[in-house]
Backbone as ProteinMPNN parsed JSONL, in Angstrom:
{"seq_chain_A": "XXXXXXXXXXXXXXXXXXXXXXXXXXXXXXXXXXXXXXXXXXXXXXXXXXXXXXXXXXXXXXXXXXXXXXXXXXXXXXXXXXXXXXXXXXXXXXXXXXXXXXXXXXXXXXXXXXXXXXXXXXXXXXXXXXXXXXXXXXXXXXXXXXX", "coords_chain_A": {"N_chain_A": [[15.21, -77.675, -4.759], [13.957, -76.112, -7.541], [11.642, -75.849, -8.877], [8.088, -75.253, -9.618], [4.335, -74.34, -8.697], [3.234, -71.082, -9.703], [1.154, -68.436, -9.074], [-0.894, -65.164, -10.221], [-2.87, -63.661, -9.746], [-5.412, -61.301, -11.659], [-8.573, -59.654, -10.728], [-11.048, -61.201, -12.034], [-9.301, -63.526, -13.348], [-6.555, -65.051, -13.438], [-2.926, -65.905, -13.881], [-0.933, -68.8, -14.205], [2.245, -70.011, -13.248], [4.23, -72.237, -14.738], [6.77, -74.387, -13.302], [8.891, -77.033, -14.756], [10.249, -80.303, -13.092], [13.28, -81.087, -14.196], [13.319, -83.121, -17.473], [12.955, -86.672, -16.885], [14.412, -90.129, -17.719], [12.017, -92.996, -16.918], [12.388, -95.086, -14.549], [12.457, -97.348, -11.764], [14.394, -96.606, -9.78], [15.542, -94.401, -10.352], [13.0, -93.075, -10.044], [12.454, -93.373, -7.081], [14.878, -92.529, -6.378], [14.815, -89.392, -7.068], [12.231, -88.381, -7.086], [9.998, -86.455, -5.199], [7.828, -87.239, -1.97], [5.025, -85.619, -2.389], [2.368, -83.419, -3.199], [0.751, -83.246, -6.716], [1.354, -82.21, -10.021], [1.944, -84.182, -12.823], [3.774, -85.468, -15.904], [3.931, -88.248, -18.253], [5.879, -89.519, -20.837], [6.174, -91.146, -23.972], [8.427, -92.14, -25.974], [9.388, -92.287, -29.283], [9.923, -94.517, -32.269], [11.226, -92.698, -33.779], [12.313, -90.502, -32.244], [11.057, -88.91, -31.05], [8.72, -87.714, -28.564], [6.351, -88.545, -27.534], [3.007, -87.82, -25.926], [1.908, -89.533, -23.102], [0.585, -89.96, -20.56], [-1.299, -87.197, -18.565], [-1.602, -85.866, -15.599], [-2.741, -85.412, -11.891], [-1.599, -85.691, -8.381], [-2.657, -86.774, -5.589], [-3.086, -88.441, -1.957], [-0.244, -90.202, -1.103], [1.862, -89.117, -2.931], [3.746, -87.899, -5.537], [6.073, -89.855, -5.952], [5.275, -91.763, -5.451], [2.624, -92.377, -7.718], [3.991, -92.308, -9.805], [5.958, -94.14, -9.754], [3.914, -96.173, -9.817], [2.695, -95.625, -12.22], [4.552, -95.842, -14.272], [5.275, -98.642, -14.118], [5.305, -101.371, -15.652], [4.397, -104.066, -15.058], [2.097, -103.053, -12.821], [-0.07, -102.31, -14.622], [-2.995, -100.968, -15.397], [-4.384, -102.328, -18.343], [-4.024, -103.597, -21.103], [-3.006, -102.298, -23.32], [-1.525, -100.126, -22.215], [0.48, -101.412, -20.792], [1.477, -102.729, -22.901], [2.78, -100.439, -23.887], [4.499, -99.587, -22.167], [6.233, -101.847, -21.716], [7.406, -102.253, -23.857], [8.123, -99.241, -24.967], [10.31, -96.602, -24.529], [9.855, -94.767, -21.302], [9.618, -91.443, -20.011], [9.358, -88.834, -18.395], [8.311, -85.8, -15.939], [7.493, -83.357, -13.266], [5.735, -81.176, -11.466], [5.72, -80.205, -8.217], [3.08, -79.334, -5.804], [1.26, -77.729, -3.12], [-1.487, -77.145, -3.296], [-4.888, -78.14, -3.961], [-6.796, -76.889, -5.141], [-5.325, -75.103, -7.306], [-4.158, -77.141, -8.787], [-6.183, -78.407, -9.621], [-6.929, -76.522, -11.635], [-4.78, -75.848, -13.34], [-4.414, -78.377, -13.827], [-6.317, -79.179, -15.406], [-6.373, -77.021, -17.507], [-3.788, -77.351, -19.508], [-5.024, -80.3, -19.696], [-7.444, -78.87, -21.448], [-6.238, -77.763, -23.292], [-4.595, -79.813, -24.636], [-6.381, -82.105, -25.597], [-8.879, -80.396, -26.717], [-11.756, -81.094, -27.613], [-12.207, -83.091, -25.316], [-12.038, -82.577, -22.473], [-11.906, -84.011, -20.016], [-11.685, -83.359, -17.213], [-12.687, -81.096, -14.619], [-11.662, -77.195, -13.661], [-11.351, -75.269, -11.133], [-13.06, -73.424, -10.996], [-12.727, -70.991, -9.587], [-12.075, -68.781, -11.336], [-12.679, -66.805, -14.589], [-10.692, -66.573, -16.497], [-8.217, -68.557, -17.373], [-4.73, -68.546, -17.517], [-1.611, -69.023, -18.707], [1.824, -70.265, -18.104], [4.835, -71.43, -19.001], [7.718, -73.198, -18.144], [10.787, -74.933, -18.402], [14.173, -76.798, -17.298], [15.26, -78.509, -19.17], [15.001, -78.467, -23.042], [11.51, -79.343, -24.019], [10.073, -80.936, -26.831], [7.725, -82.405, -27.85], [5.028, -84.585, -29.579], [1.951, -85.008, -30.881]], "CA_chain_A": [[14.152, -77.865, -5.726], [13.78, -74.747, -8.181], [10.561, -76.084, -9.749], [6.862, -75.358, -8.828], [3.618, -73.412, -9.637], [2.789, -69.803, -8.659], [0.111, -67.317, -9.541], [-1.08, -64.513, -10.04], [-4.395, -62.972, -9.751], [-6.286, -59.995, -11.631], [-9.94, -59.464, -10.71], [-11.331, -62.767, -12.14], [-8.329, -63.941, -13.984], [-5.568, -65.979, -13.078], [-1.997, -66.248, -14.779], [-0.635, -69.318, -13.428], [3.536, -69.976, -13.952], [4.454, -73.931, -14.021], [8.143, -74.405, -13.702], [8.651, -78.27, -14.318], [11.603, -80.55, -13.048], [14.042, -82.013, -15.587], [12.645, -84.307, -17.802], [14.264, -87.965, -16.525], [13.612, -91.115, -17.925], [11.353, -93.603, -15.831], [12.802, -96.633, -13.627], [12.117, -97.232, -10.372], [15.618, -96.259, -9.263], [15.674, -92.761, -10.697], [12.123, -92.04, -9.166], [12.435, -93.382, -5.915], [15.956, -91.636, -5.414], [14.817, -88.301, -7.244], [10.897, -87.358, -6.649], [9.556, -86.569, -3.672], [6.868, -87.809, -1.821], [4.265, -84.739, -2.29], [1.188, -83.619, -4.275], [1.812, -82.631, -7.257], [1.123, -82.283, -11.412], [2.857, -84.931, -13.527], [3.79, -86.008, -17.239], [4.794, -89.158, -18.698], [5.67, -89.742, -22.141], [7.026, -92.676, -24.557], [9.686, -92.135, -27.01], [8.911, -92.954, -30.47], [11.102, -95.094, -33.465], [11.877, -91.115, -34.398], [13.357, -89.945, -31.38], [9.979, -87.678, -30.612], [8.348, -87.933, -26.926], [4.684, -88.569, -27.088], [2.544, -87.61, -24.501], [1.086, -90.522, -22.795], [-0.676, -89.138, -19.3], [-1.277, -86.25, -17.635], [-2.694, -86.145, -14.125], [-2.274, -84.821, -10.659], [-1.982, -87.121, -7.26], [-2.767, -86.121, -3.904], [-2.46, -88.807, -1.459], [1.051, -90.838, -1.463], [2.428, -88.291, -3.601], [4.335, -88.253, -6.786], [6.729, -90.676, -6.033], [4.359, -93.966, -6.0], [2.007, -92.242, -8.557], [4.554, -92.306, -11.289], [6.358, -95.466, -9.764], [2.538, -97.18, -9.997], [1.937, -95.511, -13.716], [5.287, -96.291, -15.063], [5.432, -99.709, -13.949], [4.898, -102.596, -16.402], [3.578, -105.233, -14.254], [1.181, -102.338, -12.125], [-0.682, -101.245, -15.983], [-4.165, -100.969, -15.868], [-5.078, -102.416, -19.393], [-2.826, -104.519, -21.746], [-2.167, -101.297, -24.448], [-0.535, -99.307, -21.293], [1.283, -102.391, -20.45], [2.491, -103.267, -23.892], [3.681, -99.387, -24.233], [5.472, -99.3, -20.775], [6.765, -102.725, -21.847], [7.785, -102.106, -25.138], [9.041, -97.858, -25.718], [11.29, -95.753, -23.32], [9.542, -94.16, -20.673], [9.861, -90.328, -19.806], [8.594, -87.95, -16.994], [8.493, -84.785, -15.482], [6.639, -83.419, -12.835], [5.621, -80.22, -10.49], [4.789, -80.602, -6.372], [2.22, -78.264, -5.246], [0.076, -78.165, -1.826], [-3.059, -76.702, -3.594], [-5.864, -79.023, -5.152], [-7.591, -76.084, -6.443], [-4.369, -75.293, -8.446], [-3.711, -78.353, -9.617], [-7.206, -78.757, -10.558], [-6.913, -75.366, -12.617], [-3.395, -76.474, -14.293], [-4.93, -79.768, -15.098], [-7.902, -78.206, -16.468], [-5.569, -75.6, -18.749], [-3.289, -78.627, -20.126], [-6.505, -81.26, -20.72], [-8.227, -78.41, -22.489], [-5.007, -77.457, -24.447], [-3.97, -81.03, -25.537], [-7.503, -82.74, -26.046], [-9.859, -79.677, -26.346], [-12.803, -81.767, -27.354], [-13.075, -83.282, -24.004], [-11.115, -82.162, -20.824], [-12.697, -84.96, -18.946], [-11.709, -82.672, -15.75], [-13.085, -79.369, -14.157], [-11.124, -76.204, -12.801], [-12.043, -75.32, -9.81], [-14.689, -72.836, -10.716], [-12.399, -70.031, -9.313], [-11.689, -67.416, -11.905], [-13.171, -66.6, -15.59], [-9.83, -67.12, -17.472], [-7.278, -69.24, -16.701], [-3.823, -68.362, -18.56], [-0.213, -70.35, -18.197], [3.17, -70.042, -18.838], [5.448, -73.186, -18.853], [9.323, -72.931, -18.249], [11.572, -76.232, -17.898], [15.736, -76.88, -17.877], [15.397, -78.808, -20.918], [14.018, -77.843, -24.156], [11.074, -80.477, -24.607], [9.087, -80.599, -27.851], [6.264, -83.67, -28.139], [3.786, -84.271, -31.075], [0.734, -85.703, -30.14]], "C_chain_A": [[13.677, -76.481, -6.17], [12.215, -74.902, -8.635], [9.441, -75.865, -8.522], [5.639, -74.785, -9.382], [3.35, -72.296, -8.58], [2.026, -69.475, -9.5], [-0.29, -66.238, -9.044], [-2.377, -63.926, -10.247], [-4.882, -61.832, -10.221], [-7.167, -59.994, -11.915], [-9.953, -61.256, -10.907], [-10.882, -63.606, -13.001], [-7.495, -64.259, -13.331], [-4.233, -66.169, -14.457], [-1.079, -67.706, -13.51], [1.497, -69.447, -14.039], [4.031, -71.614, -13.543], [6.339, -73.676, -14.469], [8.563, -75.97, -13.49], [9.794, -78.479, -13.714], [12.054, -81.132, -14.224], [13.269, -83.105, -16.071], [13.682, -85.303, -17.353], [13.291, -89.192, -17.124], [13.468, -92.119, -16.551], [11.795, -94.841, -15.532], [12.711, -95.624, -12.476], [13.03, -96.256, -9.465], [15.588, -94.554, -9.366], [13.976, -92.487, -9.926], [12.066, -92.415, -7.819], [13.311, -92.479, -5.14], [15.527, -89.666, -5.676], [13.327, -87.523, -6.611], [10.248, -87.449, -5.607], [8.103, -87.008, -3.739], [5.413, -86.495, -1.932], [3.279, -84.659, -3.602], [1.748, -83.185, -5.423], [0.929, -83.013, -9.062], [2.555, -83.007, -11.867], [2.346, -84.866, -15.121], [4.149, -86.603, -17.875], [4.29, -89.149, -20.298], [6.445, -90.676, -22.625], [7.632, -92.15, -25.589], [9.285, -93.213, -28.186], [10.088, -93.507, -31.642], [11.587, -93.505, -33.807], [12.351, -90.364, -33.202], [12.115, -88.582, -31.114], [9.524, -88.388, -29.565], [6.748, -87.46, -27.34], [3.85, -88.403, -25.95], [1.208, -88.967, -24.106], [0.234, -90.223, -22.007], [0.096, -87.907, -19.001], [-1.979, -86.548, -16.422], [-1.947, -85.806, -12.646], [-2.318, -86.033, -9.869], [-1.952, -86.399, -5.911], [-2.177, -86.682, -2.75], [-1.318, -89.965, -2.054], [1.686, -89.901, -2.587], [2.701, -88.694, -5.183], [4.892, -88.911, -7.065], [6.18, -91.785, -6.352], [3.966, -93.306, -6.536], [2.969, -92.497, -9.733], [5.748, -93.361, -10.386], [4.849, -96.321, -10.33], [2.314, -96.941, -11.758], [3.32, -95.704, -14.453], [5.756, -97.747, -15.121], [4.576, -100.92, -14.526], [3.724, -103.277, -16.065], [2.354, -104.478, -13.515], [0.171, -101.764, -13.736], [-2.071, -101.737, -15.406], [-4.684, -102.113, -16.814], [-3.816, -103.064, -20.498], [-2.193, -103.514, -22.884], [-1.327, -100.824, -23.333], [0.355, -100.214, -21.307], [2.19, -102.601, -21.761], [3.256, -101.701, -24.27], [4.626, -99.39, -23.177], [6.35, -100.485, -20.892], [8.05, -102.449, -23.018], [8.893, -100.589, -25.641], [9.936, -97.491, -24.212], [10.3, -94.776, -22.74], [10.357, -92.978, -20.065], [8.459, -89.689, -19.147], [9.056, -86.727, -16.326], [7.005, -84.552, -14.244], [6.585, -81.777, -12.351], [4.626, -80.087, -9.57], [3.916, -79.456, -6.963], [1.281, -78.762, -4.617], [-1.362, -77.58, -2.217], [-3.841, -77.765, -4.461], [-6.458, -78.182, -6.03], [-6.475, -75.286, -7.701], [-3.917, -76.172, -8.837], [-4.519, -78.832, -10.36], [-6.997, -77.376, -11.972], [-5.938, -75.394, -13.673], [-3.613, -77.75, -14.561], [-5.923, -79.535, -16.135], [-7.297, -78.026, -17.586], [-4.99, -76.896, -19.407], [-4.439, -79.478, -20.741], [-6.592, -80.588, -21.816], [-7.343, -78.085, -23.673], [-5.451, -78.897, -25.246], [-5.198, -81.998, -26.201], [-8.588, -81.757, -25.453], [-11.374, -80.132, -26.161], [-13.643, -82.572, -26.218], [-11.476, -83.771, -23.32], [-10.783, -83.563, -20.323], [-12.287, -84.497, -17.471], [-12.238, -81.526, -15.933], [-11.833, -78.539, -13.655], [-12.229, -75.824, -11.677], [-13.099, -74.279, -9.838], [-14.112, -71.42, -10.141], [-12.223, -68.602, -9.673], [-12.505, -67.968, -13.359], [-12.164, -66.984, -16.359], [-9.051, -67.278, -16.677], [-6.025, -69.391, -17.686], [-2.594, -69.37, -17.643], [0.793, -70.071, -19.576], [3.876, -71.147, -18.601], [6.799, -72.207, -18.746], [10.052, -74.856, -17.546], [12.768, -76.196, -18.142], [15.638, -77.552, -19.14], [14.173, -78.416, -21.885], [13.039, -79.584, -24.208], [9.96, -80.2, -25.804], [8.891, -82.414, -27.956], [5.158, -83.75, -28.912], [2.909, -85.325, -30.057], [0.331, -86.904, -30.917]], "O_chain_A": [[13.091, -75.738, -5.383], [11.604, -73.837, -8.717], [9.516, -76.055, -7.308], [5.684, -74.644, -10.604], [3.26, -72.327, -7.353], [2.008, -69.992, -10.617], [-0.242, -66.004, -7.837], [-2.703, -63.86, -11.432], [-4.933, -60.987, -9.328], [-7.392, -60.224, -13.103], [-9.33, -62.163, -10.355], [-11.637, -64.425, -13.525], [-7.538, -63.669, -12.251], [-4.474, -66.465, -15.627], [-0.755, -67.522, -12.337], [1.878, -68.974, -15.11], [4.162, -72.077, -12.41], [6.913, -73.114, -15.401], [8.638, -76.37, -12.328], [10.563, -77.532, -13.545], [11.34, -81.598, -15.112], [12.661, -83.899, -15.353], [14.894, -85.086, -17.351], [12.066, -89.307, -17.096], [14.21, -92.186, -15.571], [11.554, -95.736, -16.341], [12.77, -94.425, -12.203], [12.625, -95.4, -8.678], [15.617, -93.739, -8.444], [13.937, -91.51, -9.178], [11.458, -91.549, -7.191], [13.116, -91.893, -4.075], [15.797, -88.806, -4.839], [13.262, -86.499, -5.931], [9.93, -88.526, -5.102], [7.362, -87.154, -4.711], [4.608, -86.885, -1.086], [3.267, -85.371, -4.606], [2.911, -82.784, -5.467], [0.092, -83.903, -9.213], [3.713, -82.723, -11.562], [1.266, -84.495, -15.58], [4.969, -86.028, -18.589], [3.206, -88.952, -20.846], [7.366, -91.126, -21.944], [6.816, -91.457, -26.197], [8.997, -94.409, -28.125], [11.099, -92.825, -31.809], [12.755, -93.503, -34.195], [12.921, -89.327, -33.54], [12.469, -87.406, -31.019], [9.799, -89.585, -29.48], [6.219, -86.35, -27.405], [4.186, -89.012, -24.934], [0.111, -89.207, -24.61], [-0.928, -90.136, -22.404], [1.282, -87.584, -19.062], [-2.85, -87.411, -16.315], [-0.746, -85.96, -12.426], [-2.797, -87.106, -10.237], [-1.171, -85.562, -5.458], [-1.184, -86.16, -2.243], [-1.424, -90.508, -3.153], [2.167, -90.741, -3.348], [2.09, -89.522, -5.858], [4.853, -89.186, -8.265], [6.451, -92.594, -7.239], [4.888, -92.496, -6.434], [2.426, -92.998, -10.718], [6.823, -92.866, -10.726], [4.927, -97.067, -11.307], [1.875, -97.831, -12.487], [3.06, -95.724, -15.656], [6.522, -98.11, -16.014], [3.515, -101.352, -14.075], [2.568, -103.214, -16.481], [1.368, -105.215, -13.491], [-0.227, -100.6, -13.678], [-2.177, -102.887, -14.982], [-5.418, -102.933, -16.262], [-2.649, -102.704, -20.338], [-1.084, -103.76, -23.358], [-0.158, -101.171, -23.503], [1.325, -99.854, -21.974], [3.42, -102.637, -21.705], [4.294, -101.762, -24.928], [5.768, -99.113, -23.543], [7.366, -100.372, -20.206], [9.274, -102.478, -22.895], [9.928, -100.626, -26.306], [10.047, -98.119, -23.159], [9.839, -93.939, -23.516], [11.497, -93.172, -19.644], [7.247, -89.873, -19.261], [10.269, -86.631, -16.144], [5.947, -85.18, -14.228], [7.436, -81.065, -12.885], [3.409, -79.939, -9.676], [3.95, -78.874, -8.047], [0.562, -79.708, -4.939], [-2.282, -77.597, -1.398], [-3.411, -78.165, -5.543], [-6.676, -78.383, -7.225], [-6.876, -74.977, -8.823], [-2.894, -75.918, -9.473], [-4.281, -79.466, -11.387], [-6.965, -77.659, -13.17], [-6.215, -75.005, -14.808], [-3.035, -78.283, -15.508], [-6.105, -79.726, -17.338], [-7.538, -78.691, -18.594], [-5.867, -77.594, -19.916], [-4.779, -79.443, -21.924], [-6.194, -80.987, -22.91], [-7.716, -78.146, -24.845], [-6.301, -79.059, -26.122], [-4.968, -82.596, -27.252], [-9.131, -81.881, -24.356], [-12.107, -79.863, -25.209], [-14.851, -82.747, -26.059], [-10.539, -84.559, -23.451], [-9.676, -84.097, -20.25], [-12.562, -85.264, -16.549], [-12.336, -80.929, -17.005], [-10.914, -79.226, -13.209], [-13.429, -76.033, -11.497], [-13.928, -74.174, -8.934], [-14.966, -70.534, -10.162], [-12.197, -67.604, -8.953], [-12.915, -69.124, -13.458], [-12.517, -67.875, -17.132], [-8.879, -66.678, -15.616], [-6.115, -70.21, -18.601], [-2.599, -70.033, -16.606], [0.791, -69.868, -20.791], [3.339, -71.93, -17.818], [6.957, -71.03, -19.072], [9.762, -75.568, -16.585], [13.002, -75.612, -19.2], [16.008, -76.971, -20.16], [12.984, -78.171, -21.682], [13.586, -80.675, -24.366], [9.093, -79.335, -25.68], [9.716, -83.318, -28.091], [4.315, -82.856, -28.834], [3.102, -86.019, -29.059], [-0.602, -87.606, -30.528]]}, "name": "protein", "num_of_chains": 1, "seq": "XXXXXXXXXXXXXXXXXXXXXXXXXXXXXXXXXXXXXXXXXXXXXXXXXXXXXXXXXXXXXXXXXXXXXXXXXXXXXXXXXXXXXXXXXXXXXXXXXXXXXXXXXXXXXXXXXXXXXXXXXXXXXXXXXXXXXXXXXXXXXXXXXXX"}
């Protein structure tokens, strides 16, 4: 497993470096045999009539790891709310993820992402650790997603 997050620290700044795993599309089969059981930042997205990858969630998971979190959020019959359900029913599900044993980096790389993709409201905190919080992305495949 090449993928993960590191950082680096100057004064009261933070550069963090996310390196995801392959994007794979979502059945049970492919995440039970591929993602491990650990904490970890995820990202599922749905595939649109145009062959573009929408971003559906973001979100970290602590206990039971990544494996049931994105078996539980890609799974039809497990939806929440009848729109999730009729998208997880209905488009092609896609996912990526990256472990990591820190909450307060995972809170800080959920933070950075939220505030990116829906600046108007996060609806999470960073952990309160540093003044700026920068990020670099790297993944094996090229992915580009409209919002």
């Amino acid at each position: 497993m090449d993928y993960g997050i590191t950082a680096k620290e100057k004064g009261r700044d933070v550069h963090y470096s996310v390196k995801w795993s392959p994007l794979a599309k979502a059945d049970r089969w492919t995440i039970n045999a591929k993602v491990p059981s650990v904490a970890g930042v995820y990202e599922i997205y749905w595939m649109d009539d145009h062959d573009h990858l929408r971003l559906f969630m973001v979100g970290v998971t602590h206990y039971g790891g990544l494996r049931t979190e994105l078996r539980r959020l890609t799974d039809p019959e497990l939806a929440e709310n009848e729109n999730t359900k009729k998208i997880l029913e209905d488009e092609e599900i896609w996912f990526r993820y990256v472990p990591s044993n820190s909450a307060m980096i995972m809170a800080d790389v959920l933070w950075f992402f939220k505030k990116t993709y829906f600046p108007e409201n996060p609806g999470v905190e960073h952990s309160g650790r540093y003044e700026k919080i920068f990020m670099n992305e790297s993944a094996p495949d090229k992915l580009i997603w409209v919002p």
